[in-house]
C-alpha positions as CSV (number, residue, x, y, z in Angstrom):
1,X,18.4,10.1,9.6
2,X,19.4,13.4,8.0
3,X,18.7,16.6,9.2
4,X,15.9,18.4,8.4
5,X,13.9,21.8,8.0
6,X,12.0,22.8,11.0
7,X,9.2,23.4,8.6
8,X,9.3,19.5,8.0
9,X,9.6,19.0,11.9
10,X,6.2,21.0,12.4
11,X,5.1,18.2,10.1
12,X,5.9,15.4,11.5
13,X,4.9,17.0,14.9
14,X,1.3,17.3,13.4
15,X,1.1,13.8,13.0
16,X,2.3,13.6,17.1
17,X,-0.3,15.8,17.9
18,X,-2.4,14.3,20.7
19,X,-0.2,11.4,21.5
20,X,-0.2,10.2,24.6
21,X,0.8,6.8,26.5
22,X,-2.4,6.2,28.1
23,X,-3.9,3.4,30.5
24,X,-4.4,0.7,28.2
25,X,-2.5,-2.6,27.3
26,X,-0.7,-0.1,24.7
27,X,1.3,2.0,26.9
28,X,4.1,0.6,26.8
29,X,4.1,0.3,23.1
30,X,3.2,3.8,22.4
31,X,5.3,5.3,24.9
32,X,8.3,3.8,22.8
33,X,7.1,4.8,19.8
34,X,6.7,8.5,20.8
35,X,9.7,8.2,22.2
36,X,11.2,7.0,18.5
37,X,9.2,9.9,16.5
38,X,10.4,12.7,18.7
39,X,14.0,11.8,18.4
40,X,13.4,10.9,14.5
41,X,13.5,13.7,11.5
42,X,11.6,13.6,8.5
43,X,13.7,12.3,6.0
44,X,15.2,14.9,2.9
45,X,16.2,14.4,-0.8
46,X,19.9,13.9,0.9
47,X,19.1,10.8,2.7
48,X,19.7,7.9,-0.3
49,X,16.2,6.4,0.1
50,X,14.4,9.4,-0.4
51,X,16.7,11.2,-2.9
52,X,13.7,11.2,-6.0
53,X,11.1,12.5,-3.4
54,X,10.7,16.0,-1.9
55,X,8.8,16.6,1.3
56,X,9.6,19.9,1.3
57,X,5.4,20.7,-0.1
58,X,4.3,18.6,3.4
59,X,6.2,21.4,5.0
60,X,4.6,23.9,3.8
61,X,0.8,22.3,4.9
62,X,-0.9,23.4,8.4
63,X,-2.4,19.6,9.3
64,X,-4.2,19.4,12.3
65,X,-5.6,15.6,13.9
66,X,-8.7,14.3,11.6
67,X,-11.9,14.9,13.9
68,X,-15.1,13.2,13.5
69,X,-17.1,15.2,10.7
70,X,-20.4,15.0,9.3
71,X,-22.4,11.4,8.9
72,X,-22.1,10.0,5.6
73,X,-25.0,7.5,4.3
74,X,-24.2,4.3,2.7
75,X,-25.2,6.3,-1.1
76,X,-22.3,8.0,-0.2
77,X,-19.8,5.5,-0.4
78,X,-22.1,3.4,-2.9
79,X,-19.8,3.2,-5.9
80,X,-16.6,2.2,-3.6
81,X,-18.2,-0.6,-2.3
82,X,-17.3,-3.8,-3.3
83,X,-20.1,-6.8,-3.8
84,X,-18.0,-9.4,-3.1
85,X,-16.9,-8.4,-0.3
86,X,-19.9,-9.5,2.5
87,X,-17.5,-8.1,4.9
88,X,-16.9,-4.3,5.1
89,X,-15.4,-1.7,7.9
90,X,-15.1,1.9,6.7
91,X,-13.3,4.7,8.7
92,X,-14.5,8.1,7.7
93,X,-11.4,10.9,8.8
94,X,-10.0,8.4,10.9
95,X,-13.6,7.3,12.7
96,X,-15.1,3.9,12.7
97,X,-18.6,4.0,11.1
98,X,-20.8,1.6,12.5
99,X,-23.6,2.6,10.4
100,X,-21.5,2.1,6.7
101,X,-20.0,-1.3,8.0
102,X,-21.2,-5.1,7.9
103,X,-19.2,-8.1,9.4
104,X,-20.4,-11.4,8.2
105,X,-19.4,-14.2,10.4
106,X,-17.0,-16.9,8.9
107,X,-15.6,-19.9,10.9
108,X,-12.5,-19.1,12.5
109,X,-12.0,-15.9,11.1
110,X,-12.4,-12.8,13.7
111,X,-12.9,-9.3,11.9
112,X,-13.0,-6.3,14.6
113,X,-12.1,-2.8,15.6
114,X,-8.5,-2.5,17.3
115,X,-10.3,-0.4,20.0
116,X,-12.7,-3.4,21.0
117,X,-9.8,-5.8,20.7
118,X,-7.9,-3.5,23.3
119,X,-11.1,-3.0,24.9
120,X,-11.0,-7.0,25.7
121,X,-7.6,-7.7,26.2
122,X,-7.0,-9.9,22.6
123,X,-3.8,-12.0,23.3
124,X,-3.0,-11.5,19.7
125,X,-2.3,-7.6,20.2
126,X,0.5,-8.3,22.8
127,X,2.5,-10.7,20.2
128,X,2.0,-9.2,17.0
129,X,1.4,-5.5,17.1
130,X,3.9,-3.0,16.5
131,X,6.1,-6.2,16.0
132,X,6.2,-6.5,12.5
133,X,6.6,-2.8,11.0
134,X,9.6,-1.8,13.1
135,X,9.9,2.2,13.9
136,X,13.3,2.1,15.2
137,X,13.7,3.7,12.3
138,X,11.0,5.3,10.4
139,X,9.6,8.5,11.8
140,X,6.1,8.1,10.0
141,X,5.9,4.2,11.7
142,X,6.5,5.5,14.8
143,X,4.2,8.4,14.3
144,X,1.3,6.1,13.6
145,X,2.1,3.8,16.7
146,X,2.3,6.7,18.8
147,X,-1.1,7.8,17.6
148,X,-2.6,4.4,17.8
149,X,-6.5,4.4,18.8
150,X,-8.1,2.5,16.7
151,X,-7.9,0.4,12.7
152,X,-8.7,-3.1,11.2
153,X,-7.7,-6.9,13.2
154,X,-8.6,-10.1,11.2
155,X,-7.2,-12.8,13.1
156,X,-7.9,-16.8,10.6
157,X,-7.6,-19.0,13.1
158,X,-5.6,-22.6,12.4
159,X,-7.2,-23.7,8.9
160,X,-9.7,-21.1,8.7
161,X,-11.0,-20.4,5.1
162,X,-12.0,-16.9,4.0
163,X,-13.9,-17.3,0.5
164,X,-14.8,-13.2,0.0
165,X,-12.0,-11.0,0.4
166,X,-12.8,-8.5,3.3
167,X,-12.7,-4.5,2.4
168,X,-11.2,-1.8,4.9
169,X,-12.5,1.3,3.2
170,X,-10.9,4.6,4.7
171,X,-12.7,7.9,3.8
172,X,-11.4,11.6,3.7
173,X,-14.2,14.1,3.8
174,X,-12.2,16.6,5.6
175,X,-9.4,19.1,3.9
176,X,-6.5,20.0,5.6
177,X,-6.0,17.2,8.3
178,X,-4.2,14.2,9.5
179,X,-5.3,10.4,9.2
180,X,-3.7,7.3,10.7
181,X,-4.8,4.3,9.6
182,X,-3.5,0.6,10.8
183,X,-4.4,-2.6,10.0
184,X,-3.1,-5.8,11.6
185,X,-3.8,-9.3,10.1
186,X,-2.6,-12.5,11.7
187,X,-3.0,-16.0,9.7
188,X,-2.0,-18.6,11.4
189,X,-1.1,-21.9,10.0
190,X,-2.9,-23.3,7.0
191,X,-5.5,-20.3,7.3
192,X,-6.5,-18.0,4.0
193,X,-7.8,-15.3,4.0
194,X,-7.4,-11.7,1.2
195,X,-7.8,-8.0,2.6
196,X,-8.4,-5.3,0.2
197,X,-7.2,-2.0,1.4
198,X,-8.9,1.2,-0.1
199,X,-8.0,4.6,0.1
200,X,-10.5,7.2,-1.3
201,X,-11.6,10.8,-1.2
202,X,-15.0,12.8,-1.3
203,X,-13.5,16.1,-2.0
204,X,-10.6,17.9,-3.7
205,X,-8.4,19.2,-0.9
206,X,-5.6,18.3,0.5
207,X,-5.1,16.2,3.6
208,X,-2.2,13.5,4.8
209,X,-2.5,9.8,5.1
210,X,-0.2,7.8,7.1
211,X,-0.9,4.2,6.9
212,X,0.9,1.1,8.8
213,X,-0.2,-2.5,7.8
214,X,1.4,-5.7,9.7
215,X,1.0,-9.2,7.9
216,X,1.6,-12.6,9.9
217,X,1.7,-15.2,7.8
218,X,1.7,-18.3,9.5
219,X,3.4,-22.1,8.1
220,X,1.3,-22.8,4.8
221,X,-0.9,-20.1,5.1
222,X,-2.2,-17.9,2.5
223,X,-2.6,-14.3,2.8
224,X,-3.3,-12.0,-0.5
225,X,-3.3,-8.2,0.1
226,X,-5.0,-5.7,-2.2
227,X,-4.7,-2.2,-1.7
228,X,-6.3,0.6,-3.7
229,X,-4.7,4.0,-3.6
230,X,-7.3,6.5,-5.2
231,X,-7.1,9.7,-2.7
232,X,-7.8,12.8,-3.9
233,X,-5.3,14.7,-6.3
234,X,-3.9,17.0,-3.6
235,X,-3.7,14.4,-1.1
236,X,-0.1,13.1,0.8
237,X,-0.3,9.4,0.6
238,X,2.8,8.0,2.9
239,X,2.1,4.2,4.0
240,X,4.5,1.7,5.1
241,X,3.1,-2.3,4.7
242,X,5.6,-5.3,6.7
243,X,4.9,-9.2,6.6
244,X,6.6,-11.6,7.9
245,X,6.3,-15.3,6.3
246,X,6.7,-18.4,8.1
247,X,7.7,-21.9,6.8
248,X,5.8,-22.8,3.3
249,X,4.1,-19.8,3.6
250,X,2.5,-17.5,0.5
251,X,2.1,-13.8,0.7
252,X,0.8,-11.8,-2.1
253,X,0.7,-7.6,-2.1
254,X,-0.9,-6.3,-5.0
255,X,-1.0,-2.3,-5.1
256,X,-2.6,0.1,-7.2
257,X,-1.6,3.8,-7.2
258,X,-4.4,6.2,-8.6
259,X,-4.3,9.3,-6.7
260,X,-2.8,11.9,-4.3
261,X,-0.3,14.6,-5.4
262,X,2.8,12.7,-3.4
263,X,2.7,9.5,-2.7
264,X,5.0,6.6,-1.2
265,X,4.2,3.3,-0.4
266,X,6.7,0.9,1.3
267,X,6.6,-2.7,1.0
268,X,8.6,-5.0,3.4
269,X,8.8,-8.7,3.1
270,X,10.5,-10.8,5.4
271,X,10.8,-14.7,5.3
272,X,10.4,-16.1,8.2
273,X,11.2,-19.9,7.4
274,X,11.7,-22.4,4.0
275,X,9.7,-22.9,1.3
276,X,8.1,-19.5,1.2
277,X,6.8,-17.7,-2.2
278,X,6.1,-13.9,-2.3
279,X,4.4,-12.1,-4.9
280,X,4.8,-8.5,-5.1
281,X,3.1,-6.8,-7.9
282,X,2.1,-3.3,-8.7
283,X,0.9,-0.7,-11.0
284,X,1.2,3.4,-10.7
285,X,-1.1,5.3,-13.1
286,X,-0.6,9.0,-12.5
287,X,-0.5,12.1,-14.5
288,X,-0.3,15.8,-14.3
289,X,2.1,16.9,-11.2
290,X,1.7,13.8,-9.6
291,X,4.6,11.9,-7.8
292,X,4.2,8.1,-6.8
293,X,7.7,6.7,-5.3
294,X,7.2,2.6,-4.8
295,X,10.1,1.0,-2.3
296,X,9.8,-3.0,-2.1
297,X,12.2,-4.5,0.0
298,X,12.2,-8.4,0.1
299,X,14.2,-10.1,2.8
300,X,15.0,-14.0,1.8
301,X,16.7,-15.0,5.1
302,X,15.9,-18.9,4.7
303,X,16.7,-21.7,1.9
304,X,14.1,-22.7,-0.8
305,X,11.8,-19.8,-0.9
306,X,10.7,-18.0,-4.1
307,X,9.5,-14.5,-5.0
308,X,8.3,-12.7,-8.3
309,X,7.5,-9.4,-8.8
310,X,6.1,-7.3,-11.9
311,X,5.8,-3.3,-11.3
312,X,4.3,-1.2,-13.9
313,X,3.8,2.7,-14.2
314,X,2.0,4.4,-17.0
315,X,3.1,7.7,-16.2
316,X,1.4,11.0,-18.7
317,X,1.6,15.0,-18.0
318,X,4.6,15.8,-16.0
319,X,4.3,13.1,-13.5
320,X,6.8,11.5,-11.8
321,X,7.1,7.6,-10.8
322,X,10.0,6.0,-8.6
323,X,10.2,2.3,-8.4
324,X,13.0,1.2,-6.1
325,X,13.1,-2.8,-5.6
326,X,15.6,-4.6,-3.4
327,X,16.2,-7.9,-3.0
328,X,18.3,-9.5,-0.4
329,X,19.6,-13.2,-0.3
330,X,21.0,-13.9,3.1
331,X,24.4,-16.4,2.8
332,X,22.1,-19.2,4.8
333,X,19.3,-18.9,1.9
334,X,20.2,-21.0,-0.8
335,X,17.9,-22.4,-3.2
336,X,16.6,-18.9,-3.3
337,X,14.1,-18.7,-6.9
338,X,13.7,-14.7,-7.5
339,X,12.7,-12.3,-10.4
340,X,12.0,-8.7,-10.2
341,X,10.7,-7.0,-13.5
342,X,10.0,-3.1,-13.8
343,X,8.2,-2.1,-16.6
344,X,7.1,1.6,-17.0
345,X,5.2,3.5,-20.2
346,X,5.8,7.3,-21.3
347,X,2.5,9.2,-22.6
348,X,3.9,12.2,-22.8
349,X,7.4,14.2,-23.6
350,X,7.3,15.6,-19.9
351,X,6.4,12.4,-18.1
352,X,9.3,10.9,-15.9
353,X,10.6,7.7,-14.1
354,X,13.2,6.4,-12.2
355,X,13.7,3.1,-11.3
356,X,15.9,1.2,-9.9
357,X,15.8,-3.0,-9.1
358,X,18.7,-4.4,-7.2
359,X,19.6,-7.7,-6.5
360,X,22.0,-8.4,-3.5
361,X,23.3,-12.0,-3.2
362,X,24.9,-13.9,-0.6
363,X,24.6,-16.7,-1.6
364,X,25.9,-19.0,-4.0
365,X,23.0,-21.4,-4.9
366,X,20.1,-19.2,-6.1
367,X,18.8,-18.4,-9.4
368,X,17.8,-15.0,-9.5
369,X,17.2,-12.6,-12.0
370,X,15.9,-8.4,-12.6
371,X,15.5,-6.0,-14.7
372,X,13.8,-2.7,-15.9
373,X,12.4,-1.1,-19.3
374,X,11.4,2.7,-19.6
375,X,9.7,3.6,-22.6
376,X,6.3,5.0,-24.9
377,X,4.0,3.7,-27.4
378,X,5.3,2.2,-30.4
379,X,3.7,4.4,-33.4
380,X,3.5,1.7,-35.4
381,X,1.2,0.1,-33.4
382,X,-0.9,3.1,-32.6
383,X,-1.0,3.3,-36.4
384,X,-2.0,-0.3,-36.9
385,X,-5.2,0.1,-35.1
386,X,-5.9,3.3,-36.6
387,X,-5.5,2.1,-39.9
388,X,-8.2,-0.7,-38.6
389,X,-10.5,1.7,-38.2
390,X,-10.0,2.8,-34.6
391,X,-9.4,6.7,-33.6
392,X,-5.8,7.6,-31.9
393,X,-7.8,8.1,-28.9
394,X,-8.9,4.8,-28.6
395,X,-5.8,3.6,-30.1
396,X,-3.4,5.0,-27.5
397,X,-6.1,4.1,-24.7
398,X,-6.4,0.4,-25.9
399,X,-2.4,0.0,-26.2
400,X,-2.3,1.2,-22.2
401,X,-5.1,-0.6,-21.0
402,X,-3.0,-4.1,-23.1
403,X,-0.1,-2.9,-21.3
404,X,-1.7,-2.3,-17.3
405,X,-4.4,-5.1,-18.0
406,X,-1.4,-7.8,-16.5
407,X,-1.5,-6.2,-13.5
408,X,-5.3,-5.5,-12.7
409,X,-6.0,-8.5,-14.4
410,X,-4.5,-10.2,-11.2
411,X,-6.5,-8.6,-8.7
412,X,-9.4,-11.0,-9.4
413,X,-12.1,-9.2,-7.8
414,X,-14.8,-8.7,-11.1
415,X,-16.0,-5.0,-9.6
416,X,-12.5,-3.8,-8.9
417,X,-11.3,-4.6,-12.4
418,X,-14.2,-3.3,-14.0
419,X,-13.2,0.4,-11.9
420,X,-9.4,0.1,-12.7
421,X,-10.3,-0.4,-16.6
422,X,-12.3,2.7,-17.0
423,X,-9.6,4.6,-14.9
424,X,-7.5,3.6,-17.2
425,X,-9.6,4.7,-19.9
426,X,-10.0,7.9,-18.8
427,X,-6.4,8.6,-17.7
428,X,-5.2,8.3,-21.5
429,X,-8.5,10.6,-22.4
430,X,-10.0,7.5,-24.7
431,X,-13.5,6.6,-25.2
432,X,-14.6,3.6,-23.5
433,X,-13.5,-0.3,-24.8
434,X,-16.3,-2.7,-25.3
């Protein structure tokens, strides 16, 4: 890891602040993690992964740990709350909220707190946490295991059958601090089950997310994973999300990038036996200074497994997306099915992205394909509609809402689409569709 400012290293220390081994089954675990984040820097420009995004503002930024702050009632949260999802934990600054949360009982699917499953002793901590998103490596993983209190389990059972996605809503009413969230999710075989992940703000200052989700997907289970990022504008986003797949597995990651001045979200798929299918899909809507760096990095290690991926970023102002995709096909995976598309749209002369899919290929039976596009409305079709009668207003907004619609159009959760269309509305300053 490159060396870095000591500004940068108060940073990351920030994020450390408070960490402790401690009694519990996690000692071990955090004690190595700590261990890992102390010796780790915070990455610069000059290190090849982080070349397009600066960290130097989260330098500049006095964090301190999030503490519980003032009660929020359900109004509060009413219009992020999700109707089809009977099941709901929300984490305000980092705290569980009993009172804004509701756990419906399905059979065979267990949703709790991490601090009651360490409280009890869950065997499925022990094999599965901190397992999955290695921090050998990553100074903002290890950061978050270090800090490791409390977050989200859903453990399907063997054939377990989740009909309403469940919603893990975390909450910043505080400015100027630190929040750690961490969601585990083990499916074991034949069980399905879809998590939406939701990130969202209740004021305007700036604050720091750092986010670790682990995926087990068990043989021919199904797990689909929505997240919504919609922090505030002067928000850090930085969240890292690993599954592993076993055999005839499906995972699905579905990510939608709304807010936060910087922002980088790591995706990290790793298949774990044949016969596996990944679907990695995202969109980035941003504008004025924002930045929002995507890294996707899908690890086919075994024969006959398949993945497709379509990213999108409609990028206005003088914002900033990154897309980097990788794909690895290990020499043992043939039969290897994989396409990687990166589509982005222009709405303004100072809007800018980089992106960058790669394909690396070991082995000789695979059929795999990528490739990117960078460009802005057509005039021609802008004038079309106009000449039909519509405003350019409503005109440019219906040509981007046609061009993200793909993507939230996949989600498949009726209230979240209906949010993501009027965002879209509004972010190219049209008049609502009907």
């Amino acid at each position: 890891m490159a060396e870095t400012t000591s500004g940068a290293r108060t940073f990351l220390d920030s994020l450390l602040a408070g960490a402790e081994a401690g009694s519990d089954a996690l000692k071990t675990l955090r004690a190595r993690a700590l261990e890992r984040a102390n010796a780790l820097s915070v990455p610069t420009t000059r290190h090849e992964e982080w070349r397009f995004t600066d960290l130097t503002p989260l330098s500049r930024m006095a964090f301190r740990q999030a503490t519980a702050g003032a009660a929020l009632d359900a109004s509060a949260i009413a219009h992020w709350t999700v109707p089809e999802a009977a099941t709901r934990l929300v984490f305000v600054d980092g705290h569980f909220s009993v009172a804004l949360s509701s756990i419906v009982s399905v059979d065979g699917v267990r949703v709790e707190r991490l601090a009651d499953a360490f409280a009890t002793g869950n065997a499925v901590l022990a094999s599965h946490l901190g397992q999955i998103a290695g921090f050998e490596h990553d100074p903002f993983v290890a950061a978050n295991t270090a800090r490791l209190a409390d977050g989200v389990l859903v453990h399907a059972t063997r054939n377990a059958f989740a009909a309403q996605p469940i919603h893990c809503l975390f909450v910043s009413t505080q400015a100027d601090v630190v929040q750690q969230a961490r969601v585990l999710v083990v499916a074991e075989d034949g069980a399905s089950v879809t998590i939406l992940e939701d990130h969202v703000a209740t004021h305007d200052g700036a604050y720091c997310v750092n986010a670790v989700v682990e995926i087990d997907v068990g043989a021919n289970a199904r797990v689909r994973h929505v997240k919504l990022q919609r922090d505030g504008k002067k928000a850090f986003h930085l969240a890292t999300t690993a599954a592993r797949v076993a055999r005839d597995g499906t995972y699905s990651n579905l990510a939608v990038t709304l807010g936060a001045r910087l922002s980088r979200n790591n995706v990290h798929v790793l298949q774990g036996g044949t016969g596996t299918h990944f679907e990695l899909d995202g969109l980035a809507l941003i504008d004025g200074r924002q930045l929002a760096d995507t890294r996707t990095f899908v690890d086919h290690a075994q024969p006959h497994g398949t993945s497709r991926q379509l990213h999108k970023c409609v990028v206005g102002g003088g914002a900033h997306a990154v897309f980097n995709g990788r794909i690895l096909v290990r020499e043992d995976a043939q039969k290897t099915d994989s396409t990687q598309e990166s589509r982005n749209l222009l709405l303004s002369e100072k809007a800018h992205v980089d992106t960058k899919p790669q394909l690396e290929i070991f082995a000789d039976d695979v059929k795999c394909a990528h490739g990117a596009a960078v460009g802005q409305l057509e005039a021609e079709e802008v004038f079309y509609l106009m000449s039909r009668g519509l405003s350019e207003s409503v005109s440019r907004s219906l040509l981007t809402y046609g061009f993200a619609a793909d993507i939230v159009g996949r989600i498949g959760i009726p209230s979240i689409v209906r949010q993501l269309d009027a965002a879209v509305v509004e972010r190219t300053g049209g008049q609502e569709i009907a």
